[in-house]
N, C-alpha and C positions, 0 to 999 in steps of 0.2 A: 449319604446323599445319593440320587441319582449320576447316572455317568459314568464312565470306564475309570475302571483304577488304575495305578501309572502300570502296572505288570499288564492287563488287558491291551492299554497304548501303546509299549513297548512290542509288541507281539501284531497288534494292528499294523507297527511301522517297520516290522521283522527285523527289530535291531535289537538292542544289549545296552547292560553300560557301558561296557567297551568302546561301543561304538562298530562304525562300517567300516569296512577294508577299503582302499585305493578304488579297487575292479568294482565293485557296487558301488560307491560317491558315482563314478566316473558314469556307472551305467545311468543311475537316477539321476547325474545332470540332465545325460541326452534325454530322457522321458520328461522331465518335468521344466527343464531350462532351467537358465539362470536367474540366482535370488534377487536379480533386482525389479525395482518398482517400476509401474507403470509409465512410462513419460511422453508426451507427446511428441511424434516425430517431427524431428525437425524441417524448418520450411525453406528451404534454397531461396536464394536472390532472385534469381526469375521467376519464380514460384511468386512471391511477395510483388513485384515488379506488375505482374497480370493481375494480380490482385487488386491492384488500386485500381484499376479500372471500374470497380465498382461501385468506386464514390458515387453519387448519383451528379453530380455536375462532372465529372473531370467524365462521365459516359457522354453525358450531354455535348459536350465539347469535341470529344472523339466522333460522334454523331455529326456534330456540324462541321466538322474537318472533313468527312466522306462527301457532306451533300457541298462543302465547297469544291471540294475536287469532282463533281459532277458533272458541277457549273462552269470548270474548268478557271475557278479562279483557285489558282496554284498558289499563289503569294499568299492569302488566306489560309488555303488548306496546308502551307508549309508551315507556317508560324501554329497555327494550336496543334501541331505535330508535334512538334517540338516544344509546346508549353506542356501536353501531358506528356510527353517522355520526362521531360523534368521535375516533375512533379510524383511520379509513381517513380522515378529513380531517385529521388530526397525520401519519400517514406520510406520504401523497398531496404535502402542503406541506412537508414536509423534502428529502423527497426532489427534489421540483422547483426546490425554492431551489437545493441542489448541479447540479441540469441547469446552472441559470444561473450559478451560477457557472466551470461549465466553460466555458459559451460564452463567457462573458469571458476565459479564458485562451487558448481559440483568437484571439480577436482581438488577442491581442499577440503571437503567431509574423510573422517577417514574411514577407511573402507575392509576391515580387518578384523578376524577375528579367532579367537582357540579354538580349537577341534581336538577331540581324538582321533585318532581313525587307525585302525591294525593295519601292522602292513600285509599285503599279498605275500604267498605263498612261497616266492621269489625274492623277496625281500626280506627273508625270517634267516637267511643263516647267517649266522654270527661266527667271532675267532674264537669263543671259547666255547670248545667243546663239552666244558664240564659243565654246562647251565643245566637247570630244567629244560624240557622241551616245551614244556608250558610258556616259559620265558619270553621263548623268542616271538609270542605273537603279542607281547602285552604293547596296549597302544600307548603311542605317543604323542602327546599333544605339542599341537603347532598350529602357525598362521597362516592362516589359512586368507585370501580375500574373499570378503564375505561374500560374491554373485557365485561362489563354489559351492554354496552350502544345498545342501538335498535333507529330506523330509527325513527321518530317523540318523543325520547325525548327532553327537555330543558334543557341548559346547562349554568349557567353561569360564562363568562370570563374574567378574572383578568390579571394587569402587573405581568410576570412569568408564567402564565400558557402554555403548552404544547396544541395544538389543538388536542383533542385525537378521532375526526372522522371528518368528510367530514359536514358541516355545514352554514346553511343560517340565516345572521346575522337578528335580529326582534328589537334588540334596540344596539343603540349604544355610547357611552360619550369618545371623545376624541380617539377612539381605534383604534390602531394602531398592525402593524400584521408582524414579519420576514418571509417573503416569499421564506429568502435565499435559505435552503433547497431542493425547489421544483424549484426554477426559478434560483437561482445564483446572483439575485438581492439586493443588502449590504443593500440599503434604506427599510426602512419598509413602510410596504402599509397602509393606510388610510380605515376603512371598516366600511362601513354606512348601513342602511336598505335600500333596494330593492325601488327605486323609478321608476316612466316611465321615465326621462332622463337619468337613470344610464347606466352605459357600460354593452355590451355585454362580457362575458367570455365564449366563446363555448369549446367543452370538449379538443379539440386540441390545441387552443392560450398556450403560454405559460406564459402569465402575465395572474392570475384567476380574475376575476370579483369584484367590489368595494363589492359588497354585500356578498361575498360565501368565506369561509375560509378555508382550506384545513389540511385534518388529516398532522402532522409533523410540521407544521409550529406553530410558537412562538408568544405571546401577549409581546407586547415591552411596549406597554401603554395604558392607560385606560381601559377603562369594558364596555361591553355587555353581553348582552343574545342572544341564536343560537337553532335553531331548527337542530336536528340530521338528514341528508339527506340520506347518505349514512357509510355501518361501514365492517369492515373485509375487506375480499377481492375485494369489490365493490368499496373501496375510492378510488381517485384517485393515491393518495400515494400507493396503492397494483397495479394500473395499471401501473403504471409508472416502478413497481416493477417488475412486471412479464411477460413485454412486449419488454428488451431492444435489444434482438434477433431478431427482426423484422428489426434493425438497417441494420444488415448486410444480410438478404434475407437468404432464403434457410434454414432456422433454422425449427427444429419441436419439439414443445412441450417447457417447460418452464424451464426446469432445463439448467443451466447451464455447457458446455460441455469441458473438457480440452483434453489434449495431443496432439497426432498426428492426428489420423484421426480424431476425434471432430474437432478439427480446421479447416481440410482443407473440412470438411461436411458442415464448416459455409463459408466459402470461404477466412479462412483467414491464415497465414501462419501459421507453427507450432510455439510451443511458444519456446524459447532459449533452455532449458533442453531439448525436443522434436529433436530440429538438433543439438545439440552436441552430450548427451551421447548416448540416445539412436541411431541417425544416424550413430553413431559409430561400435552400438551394430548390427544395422540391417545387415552393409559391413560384421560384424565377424560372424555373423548366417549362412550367405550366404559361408562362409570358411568351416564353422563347418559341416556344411552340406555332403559338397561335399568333403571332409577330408573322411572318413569313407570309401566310393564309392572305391575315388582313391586307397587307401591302399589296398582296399581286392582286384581290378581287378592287380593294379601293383605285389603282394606277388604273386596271382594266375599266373600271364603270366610268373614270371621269376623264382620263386621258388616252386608253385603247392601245393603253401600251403592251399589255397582255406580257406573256411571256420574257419579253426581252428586261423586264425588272427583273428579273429571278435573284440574276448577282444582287442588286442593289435588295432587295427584299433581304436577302442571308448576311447583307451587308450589316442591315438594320438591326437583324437578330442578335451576330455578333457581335453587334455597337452596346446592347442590352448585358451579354453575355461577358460577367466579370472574370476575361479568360485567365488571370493571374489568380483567381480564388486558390485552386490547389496548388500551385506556388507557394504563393504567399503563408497560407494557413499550413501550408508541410513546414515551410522555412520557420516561421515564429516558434514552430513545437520542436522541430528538430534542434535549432538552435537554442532554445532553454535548455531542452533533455542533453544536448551536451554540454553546456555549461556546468548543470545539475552533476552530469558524473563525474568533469574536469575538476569541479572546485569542491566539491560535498560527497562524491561517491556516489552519489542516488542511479538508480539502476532504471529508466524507465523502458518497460519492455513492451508498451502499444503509446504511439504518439499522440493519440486524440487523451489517452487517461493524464495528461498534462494538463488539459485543460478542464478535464473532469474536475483537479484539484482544486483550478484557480473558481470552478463554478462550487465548489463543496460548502455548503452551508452545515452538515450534519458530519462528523467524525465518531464512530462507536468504533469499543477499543477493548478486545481483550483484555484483564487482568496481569493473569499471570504470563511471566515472560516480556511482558510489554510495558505495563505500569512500575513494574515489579523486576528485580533481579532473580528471579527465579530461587533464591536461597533467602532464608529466617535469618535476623538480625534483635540481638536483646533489645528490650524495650525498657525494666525495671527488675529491681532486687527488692523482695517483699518479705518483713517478718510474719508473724503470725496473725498481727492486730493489722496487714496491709498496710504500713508503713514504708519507705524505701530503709534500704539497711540492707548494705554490703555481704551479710554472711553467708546467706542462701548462693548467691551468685559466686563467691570464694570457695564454697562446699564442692558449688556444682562443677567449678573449675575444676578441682583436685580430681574429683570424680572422672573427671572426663581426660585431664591428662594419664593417669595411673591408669586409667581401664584400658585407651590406646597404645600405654607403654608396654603391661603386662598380657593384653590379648593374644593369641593364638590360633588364626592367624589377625593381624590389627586388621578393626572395621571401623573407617570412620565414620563419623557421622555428620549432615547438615549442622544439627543442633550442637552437637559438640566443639563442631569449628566453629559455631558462633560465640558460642558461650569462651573458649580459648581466646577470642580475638576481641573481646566486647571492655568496654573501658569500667573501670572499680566503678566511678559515680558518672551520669549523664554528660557529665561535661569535663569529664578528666582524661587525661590521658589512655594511651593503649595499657594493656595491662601489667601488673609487677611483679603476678603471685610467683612466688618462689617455691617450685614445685619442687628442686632441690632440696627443700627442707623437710621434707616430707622422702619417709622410706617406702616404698610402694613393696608392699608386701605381697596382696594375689590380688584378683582380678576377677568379676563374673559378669562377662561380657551381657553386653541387651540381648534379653529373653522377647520374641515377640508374644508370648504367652503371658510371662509375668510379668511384662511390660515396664521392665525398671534395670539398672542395669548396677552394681556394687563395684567398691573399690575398697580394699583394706591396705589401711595405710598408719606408719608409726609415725604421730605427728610430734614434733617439736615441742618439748617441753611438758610432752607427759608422763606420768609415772612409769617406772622400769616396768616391762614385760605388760604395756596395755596398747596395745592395737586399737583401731579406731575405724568401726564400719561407715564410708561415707554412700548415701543411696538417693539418687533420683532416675524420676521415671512420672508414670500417670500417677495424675491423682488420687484416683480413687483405688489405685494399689498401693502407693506409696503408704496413702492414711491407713487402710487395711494394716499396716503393719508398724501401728506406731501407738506405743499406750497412752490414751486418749478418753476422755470423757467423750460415750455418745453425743451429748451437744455439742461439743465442742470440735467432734471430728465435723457433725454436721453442723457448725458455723466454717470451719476453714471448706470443708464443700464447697457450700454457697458462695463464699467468699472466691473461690477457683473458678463457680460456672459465673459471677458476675464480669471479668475477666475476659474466660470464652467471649459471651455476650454481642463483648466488643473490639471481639475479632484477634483475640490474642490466641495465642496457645500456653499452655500454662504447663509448666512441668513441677514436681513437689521434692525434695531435696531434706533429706532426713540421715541425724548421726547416729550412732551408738558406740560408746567404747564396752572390748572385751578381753579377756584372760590374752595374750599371747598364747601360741597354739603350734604344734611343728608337726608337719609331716610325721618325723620319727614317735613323736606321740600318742597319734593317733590311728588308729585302724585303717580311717576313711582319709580321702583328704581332708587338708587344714582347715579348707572354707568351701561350705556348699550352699544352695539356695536355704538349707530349712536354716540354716544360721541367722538370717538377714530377718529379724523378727524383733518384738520390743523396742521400737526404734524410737530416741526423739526427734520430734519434728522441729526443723531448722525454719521452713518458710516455703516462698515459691519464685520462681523464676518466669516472667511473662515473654515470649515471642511476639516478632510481628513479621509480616514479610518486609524485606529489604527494596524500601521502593528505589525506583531507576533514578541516579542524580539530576539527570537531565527532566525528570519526566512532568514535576511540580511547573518550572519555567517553559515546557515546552507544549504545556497544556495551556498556561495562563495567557501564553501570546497567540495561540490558536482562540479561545475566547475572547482578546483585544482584535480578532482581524472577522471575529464574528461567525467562527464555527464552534458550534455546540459542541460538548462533547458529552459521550453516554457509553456507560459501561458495561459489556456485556459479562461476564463470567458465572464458570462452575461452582463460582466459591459460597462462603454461607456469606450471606447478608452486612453480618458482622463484619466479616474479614475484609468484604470491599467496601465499608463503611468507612472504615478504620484505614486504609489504603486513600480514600479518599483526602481522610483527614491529613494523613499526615503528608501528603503530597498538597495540598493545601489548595487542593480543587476547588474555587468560589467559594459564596459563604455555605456554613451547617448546612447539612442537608436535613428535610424536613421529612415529616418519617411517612410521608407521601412521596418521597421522592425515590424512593427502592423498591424496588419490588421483587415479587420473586416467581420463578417459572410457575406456581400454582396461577399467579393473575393472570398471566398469557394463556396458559391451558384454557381457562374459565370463559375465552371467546373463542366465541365458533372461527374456524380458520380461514371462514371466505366474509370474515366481516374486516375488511380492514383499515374500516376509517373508525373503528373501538379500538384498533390497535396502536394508529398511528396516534389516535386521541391520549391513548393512554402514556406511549414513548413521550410525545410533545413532554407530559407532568415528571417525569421518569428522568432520573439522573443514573440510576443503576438498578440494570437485573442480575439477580444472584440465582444459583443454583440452575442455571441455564445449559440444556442440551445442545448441541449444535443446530438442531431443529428450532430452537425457538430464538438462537441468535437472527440466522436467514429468514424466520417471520419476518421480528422485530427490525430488520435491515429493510425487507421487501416491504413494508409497511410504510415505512418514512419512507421511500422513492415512491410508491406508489399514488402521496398524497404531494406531491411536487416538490419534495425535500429532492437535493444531489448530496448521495451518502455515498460517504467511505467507509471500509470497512480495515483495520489494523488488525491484523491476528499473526498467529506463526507455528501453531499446531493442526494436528489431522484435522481434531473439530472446530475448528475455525473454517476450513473450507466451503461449506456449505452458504455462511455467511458472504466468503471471498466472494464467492459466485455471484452472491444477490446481489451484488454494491455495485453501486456505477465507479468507482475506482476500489480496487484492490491492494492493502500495501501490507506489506512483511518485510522483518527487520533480516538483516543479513544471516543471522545464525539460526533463521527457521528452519521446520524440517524441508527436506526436500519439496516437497510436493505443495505444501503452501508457497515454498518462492515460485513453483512455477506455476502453479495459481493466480499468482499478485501481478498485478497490472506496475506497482514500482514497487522496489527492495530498496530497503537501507541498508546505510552502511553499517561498519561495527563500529562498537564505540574506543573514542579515542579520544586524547587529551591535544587540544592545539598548544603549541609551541608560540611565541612570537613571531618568526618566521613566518611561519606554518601559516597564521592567522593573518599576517600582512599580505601574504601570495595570495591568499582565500580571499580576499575583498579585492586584490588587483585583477581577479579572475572572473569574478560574479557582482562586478558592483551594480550590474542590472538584476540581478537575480534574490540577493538578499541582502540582508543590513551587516554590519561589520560582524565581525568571531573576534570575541576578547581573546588573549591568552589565557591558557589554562580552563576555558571552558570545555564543558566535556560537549564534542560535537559524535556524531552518529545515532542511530535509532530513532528515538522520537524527539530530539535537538533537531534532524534533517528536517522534517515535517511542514515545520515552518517554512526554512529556506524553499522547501517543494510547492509550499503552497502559495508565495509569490511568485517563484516563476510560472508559476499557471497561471496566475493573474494577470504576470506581465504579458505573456501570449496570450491569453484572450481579451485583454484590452487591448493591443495592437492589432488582433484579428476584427474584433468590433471597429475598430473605430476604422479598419482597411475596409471595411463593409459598407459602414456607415459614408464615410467618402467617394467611393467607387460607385455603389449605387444609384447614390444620390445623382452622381455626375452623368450615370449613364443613365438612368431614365431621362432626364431632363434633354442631353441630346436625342433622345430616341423619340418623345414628344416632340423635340421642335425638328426632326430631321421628317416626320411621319406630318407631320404641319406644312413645310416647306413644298412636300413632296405632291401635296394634293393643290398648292396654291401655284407652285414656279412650272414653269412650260419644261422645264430640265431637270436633271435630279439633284435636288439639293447639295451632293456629296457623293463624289463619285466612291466606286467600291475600293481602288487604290488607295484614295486619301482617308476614307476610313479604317484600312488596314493600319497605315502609317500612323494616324489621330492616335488607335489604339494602341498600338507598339510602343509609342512616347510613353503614353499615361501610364500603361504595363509596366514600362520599365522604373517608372518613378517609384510606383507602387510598390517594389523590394525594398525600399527603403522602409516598409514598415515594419520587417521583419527585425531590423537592426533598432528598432525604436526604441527610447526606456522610458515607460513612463513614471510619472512624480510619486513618493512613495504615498503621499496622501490617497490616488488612487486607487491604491492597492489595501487597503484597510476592510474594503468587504467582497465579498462573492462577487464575481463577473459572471454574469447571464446573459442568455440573449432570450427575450422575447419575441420570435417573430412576427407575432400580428403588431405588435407595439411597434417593432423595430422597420416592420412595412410602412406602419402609417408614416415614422418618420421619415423613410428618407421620400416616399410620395410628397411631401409638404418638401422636402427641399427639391426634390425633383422638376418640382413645378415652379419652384423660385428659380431653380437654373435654366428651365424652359423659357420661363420668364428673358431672361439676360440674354437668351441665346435669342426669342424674336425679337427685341429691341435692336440687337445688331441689323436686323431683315432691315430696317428705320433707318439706322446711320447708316449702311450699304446704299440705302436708298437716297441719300442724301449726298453722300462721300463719291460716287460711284459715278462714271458721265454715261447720259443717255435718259430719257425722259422718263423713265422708274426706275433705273439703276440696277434692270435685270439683264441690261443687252450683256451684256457680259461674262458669260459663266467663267470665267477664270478668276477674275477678279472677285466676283462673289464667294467662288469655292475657296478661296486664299483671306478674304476676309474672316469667314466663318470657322474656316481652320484656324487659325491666329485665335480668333477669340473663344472656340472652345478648349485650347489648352493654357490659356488662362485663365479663364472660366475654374479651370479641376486645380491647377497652382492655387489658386485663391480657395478652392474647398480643400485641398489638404493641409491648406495652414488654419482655416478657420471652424473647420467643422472638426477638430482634432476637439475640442474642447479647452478645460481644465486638468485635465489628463496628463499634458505635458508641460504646465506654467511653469516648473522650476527645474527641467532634467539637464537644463545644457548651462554648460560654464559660462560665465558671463563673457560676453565676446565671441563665443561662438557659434554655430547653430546646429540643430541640431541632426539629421540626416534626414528625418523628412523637409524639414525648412531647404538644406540644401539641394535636394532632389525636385522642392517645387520649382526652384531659382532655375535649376539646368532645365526644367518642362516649358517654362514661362521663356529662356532665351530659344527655346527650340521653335516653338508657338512663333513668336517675331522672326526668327532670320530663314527658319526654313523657306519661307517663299521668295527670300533674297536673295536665296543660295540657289548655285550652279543645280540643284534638283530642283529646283520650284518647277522651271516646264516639263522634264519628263510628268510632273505630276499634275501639270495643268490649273498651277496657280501662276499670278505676273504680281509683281511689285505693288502694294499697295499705297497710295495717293495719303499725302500727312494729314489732309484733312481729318480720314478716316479713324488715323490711331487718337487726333484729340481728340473726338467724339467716342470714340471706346475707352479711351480714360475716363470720359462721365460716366459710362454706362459701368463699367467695371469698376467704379465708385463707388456710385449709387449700389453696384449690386454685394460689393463689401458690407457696406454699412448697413443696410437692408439686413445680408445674412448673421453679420455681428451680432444686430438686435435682435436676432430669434434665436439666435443660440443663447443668448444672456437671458431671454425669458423662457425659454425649454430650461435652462441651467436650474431656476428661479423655482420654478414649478417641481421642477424632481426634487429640489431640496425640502419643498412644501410637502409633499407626498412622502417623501422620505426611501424612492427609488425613483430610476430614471428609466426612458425608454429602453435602455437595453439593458436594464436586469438592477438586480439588487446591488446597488453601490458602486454597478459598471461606470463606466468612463459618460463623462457628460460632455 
């Protein structure tokens, strides 16, 4: 084959098998740096803290705290100081908690690995003078931590070891290599020394080379020694890393980009947080804006008051300006994402991807690692006619224990420890064989050439001096060597690739007994491969992968709250067909519902509503590159799906990238966690205990943890995916209330303003109005709503969700001039204007009942059943302290500094009509908004949202 031979590479990287001295490692650390991977630098607290600045409202606001301190209204300008200080210091501290919690997860990878390495020069004399001199340079292997390693060290590799850089194998025994990681492939690779027939692996295939092992990837079995090729940012694992932007074009430079405009810089849409809140925020900027203009040209043409409105115009803006939004909407996400890590582990490392979750209608999900335990589990024991029957499986055992016992040095295997640990019949116990009984005589360990692997053994109960060859391995070696009628080897074939097919792996299991045989007998050894011939064939053994315990229930309740799920993998068709099945993913899939990376290929890459057309039909794609996961991802966001993406290998990254929420289970590779927007925990068995703390901790966040359920990895999913719910239906409906309220005063303050000879509301008691309502409005962060709410995706549509609160806006503008009526009635003096104190004290009074009565009423069905009976619930209580605020403040020792006086009892029984009438009113549009979204079968603010 083309390419350097291992002497050529060795000579490239001026090493030996020896290996490097001390003085050289040390000199090629400082040239090339340390082996570790790419990470991105860490972001300091003040660093994050300026960062939110960038929300597009918490700027706006920062913007109208300047032009109120302009105006020198200080009270103003102090209070949104202090709203976005608290608000960029709630994200800023969420978010840095999740830094550190990562870095605590990087510190339990372990970091270690063999080296040879000759000592210097200075380090060769020895006590005993009688050695060779040769001796004293022979290397010795040690542990090394693995950011030590440089390009032509020696390294050698064990079952469990970690591949800790980019390496070209020089010896090899049985070794075997998880490639899952980097390729998605469940089976482990086979990795030999560098021959002229061996395969090419060029730097683009996505299956690596028999010879070349790659940093990330796992030794499943056996040992070699590997020459260090390449380490840090140069392995492929750091390319794969820092390249996944190339997917979607147009990308520059290697950090990863969120929001709004990052998104649509890559070509892709905004992510779910992106067109809810913030598109929300953009429509009300554009208000706020042109609010200020209005006022001062409208005061100026009809009452010539020009300039001296300026306050009361920024008064208005503010009045518009839901200054608690970033409060609010940080506290609802911070306080899920802490719950989530207190009570479940969950790791959420960007606060808006909480609500990405509770918005996700689409979940695609890696295979292997995810679905799957990463290791084969027996499926059946089959005779010859594929029946089930014990003996093939009994065979394979002996095989597999005696080969382990008698190896030199032992290589286990996947398949072996399945087959040792797998029950006699489907439904029986662990297993019995009494390997005891059996004399293990030799041993020929797995050939990856001959592809089978012997065990000679004196079995119980046979004739004196007759040993008993037992052999499995492939198929089509095994039969190879077993006396067989041609049709008959080709019906058990057939009978093997039907099998395959359906996603199994099939291994063939064949006896022979022969002469006893002794060393001293013989010239040669006692047992060698030409031995292993004439064999009868015993049967077959089928694998499957070992799917995840959790993963059947924790897909089926993702599907009851009404996210898809779609499976992306390397794997063949079969094998995630069959993973399906037996995880018990919805009903049969229909053989339109798989497909495979040729269907993706087959449309041009800039069509992607044939893409997203074809996903919608699609329950799984097999055989998939990393490239055509982050299509298949970018395809569903781009046609208005909010997709998640689950993965925890190299090529899953690309994917990560494309999904509007990112998650990786806890024991991914590096670089995937720090890809994922949230990490799961590991998995673990709840206690009683365990499981009683866990629901006294999150009874807002998920439904109870039985004992003894396995919670972590895709078990968390769930619990993650209603606290997303529960904060973006708190965020909605703190939208939907606050809005509503403030447009409605901001119509009838902008109303008053052109009819009354004075200003409807001075710019003091507007601060103070707001302050009240503000502070009530934290209570939605502590809200829980009903679990029925929580059953589908929470969206926000903001032209839908404009029109709605425009429609109650104007109901509250409504309430608010009917007060101008009963002022005018209640009030003394012959229109009931002579009085601006009283007016202003009126009006006040009844706009903070006014927003009391829309936090209780315009919450919905959202929260009909969250509070104990007897009690209320924390918005209920926060309306109560808004509404005694609203009545006593003008009665209290502050009413005249603020230029209200005691209002006349007439006034409050004619506001109980009107605050009646304006109940009953908004009840009944809320019960037929209710009425209609259920006819539709989504409400104004998204699919399933809060009504």
């Amino acid at each position: 084959m083309s390419g350097p031979t291992t002497l050529q590479v060795l000579r490239s990287l001026e090493t030996g098998p020896r290996g490097l001295t001390e003085d050289e490692a040390a000199a090629r650390l400082a040239r090339h740096g340390p082996n570790v991977p790419p990470t991105r630098r860490g972001v300091s607290w003040p660093r994050r803290f300026v960062r939110g600045l960038r929300d597009p409202f918490t700027a706006v606001l920062f913007c109208l705290g300047l032009v109120s301190a302009g105006t020198a209204a200080w009270g103003t300008a102090s209070v949104i100081t202090v709203l976005v200080a608290v608000s960029c210091a709630l994200r800023a501290t969420g978010e840095h908690r999740a830094d550190r919690a990562m870095t605590a997860l990087r510190g339990l990878v372990p970091t270690t690995a063999t080296v040879l390495r000759r000592p210097t020069p200075d380090e060769r004399v020895i006590p005993d003078e009688r050695a060779i001199p040769d001796e004293r340079a022979i290397p010795a292997p040690r542990e090394l931590p693995a950011e030590e390693l440089v390009p032509g060290d020696i390294i050698r590799l064990a079952a469990g070891d970690v591949i800790p850089a980019d390496a070209r194998v020089l010896t090899a025994t049985a070794l075997f290599v998880n490639e899952a990681p980097l390729t998605g492939e469940s089976s482990p690779t086979g990795k030999d020394p560098w021959t002229p027939s061996g395969a090419v692996g060029g730097p683009a295939e996505p299956r690596p080379a028999p010879h070349l092992c790659f940093q990330g990837s796992g030794v499943t079995a056996g040992s070699g020694t590997a020459v260090v090729t390449a380490t840090g940012r140069h392995t492929r694992f750091a390319t794969t890393y820092t390249a996944p932007e190339a997917v979607f074009g147009g990308g520059r430079g290697r950090r990863r980009r969120r929001g709004w405009a990052q998104g649509r810089g890559q070509g892709l849409r905004p992510r779910a947080f992106d067109r809810s809140v913030h598109g929300i925020s953009w429509i009300l900027v554009r208000f706020m804006l042109l609010t200020p203009p209005l006022v001062l040209v409208a005061d100026a043409a009809l009452r010539g008051r020009g300039l001296d409105t300026l306050p009361f115009a920024v008064a208005v803006a503010v009045g518009l300006t839901p200054e608690m939004l970033p409060v609010v909407v940080t506290a609802c996400l911070a306080r899920g994402a802490a719950r989530l890590a207190r009570s479940h582990g969950v790791i959420v490392r960007r606060l808006p991807a909480l609500h990405d979750l509770g918005a996700m209608d689409v979940l695609c999900v890696d295979k292997t690692g995810t679905l799957t335990q990463d290791r084969p589990a027996v499926d059946r024991s089959l005779d010859t006619a594929g029946r089930d029957a014990p003996e093939a499986l009994h065979w394979a055992a002996v095989n597999a224990w005696w080969t382990l016992q008698l190896a030199d040095p032992p290589a286990p295997d996947a398949l072996d420890e399945a087959i040792l640990t797998a029950p006699e019949s489907p439904d029986g116990p662990a297993p019995s064989y009494c390997y005891d009984d059996y004399d293990g005589i030799a041993a020929l360990p797995f050939d990856p050439v001959r592809r089978l692997a012997t065990a000679v053994v004196a079995r119980p109960g046979a004739p004196l001096g007759v040993h008993t060859l037992v052999v499995k391995g492939a198929v089509e070696n095994v039969l190879e060597l077993c006396v067989l009628p041609d049709e008959e080897r080709a019906r058990l074939q057939a009978l093997a690739s039907h099998h395959a097919a359906e996603g199994l792996r099939v291994l063939a299991v064949a006896t022979a007994d022969r002469p006893a045989r002794s060393r001293r007998d013989a010239p040669r050894p006692a047992w060698s491969p030409a031995d292993v011939r004439g064999l009868d064939f015993t049967g077959f053994v089928t694998f499957r992968d070992a799917p995840d315990p959790a993963a059947g229930s924790a897909l089926c309740a993702l599907a009851d709250r009404g996210v898809t799920v779609k499976i992306l993998t390397g794997d063949h068709p079969g094998t995630a067909a069959r993973v399906c099945r037996d995880l018990g993913v919805g009903p049969p899939l229909a053989p339109d519902a798989i497909r495979t990376a040729a269907d993706i290929d087959a449309l041009p890459p800039t069509d992607t509503a044939a893409l997203a057309e074809l996903a919608h039909r699609t329950t799984v794609f097999a055989g998939c590159t990393p490239e055509h996961k982050a299509r298949v991802v970018a395809a569903l966001r781009a046609h208005g799906h909010t997709t998640g993406f689950l993965g925890d290998g190299v090529n899953d990254l690309p994917a990560l990238h494309a999904a509007d929420v990112a998650l990786a289970p806890h024991d991914a590779v590096p670089v995937a966690r720090e890809a994922a927007d949230v990490v799961l925990p590991q998995h673990t068995t709840t206690t009683p205990s365990a499981a009683g703390n866990a629901s006294d901790d999150s009874s807002d966040v998920s439904s109870d943890v039985s004992s003894g359920a396995p919670v972590g990895g895709l078990a968390t999913i769930d619990h993650a995916v209603t606290a997303g719910r529960s904060s973006g239906t708190n965020i909605a409906t703190y939208l939907r209330v606050t809005l509503s309220s403030n447009l409605g005063n901001v119509i009838a303050m902008l109303t008053a303003g052109l009819l009354l000879p004075f200003l409807p509301m001075l710019p003091a008691q507007v601060l103070v109005q707001n302050l009240c309502f503000d502070a009530a409005q934290l209570a939605f962060a502590h809200e829980r709503p009903d679990p029925t709410a929580l059953r589908r995706p929470v969206t926000l549509r903001p032209r839908a969700f404009l029109r709605l609160i425009t429609g109650f806006g104007v109901l509250n503008a409504v309430a608010d001039l009917a007060t101008f009526a009963v002022l005018a009635l209640a009030a003394p003096g012959p229109t009931g204007t002579e009085d601006e104190s009283l007016f202003h004290a009126g009006w006040f009074t009844e706009n903070l009942l006014t927003q009391a009565l829309a936090m209780l009423l315009l919450r919905g069905t959202a929260y009909a059943t969250t509070a104990p009976r007897g009690t209320a619930t924390p918005v209920a209580r926060a309306a109560m302290v808004l509404a005694a605020a609203g009545i006593l403040l003008p009665l209290s020792p502050l009413g005249p500094p603020l230029d209200m006086t005691p209002l006349p009892p007439l006034y409050y029984a004619l506001l109980t009509l009107v605050l009646t009438l304006y109940a009953a009113t908004l009840t009944t549009v809320v019960q037929l908004r209710n009425k209609a979204s259920v006819a539709r079968g989504s409400g104004g603010s998204g699919r399933g949202g809060p009504r």
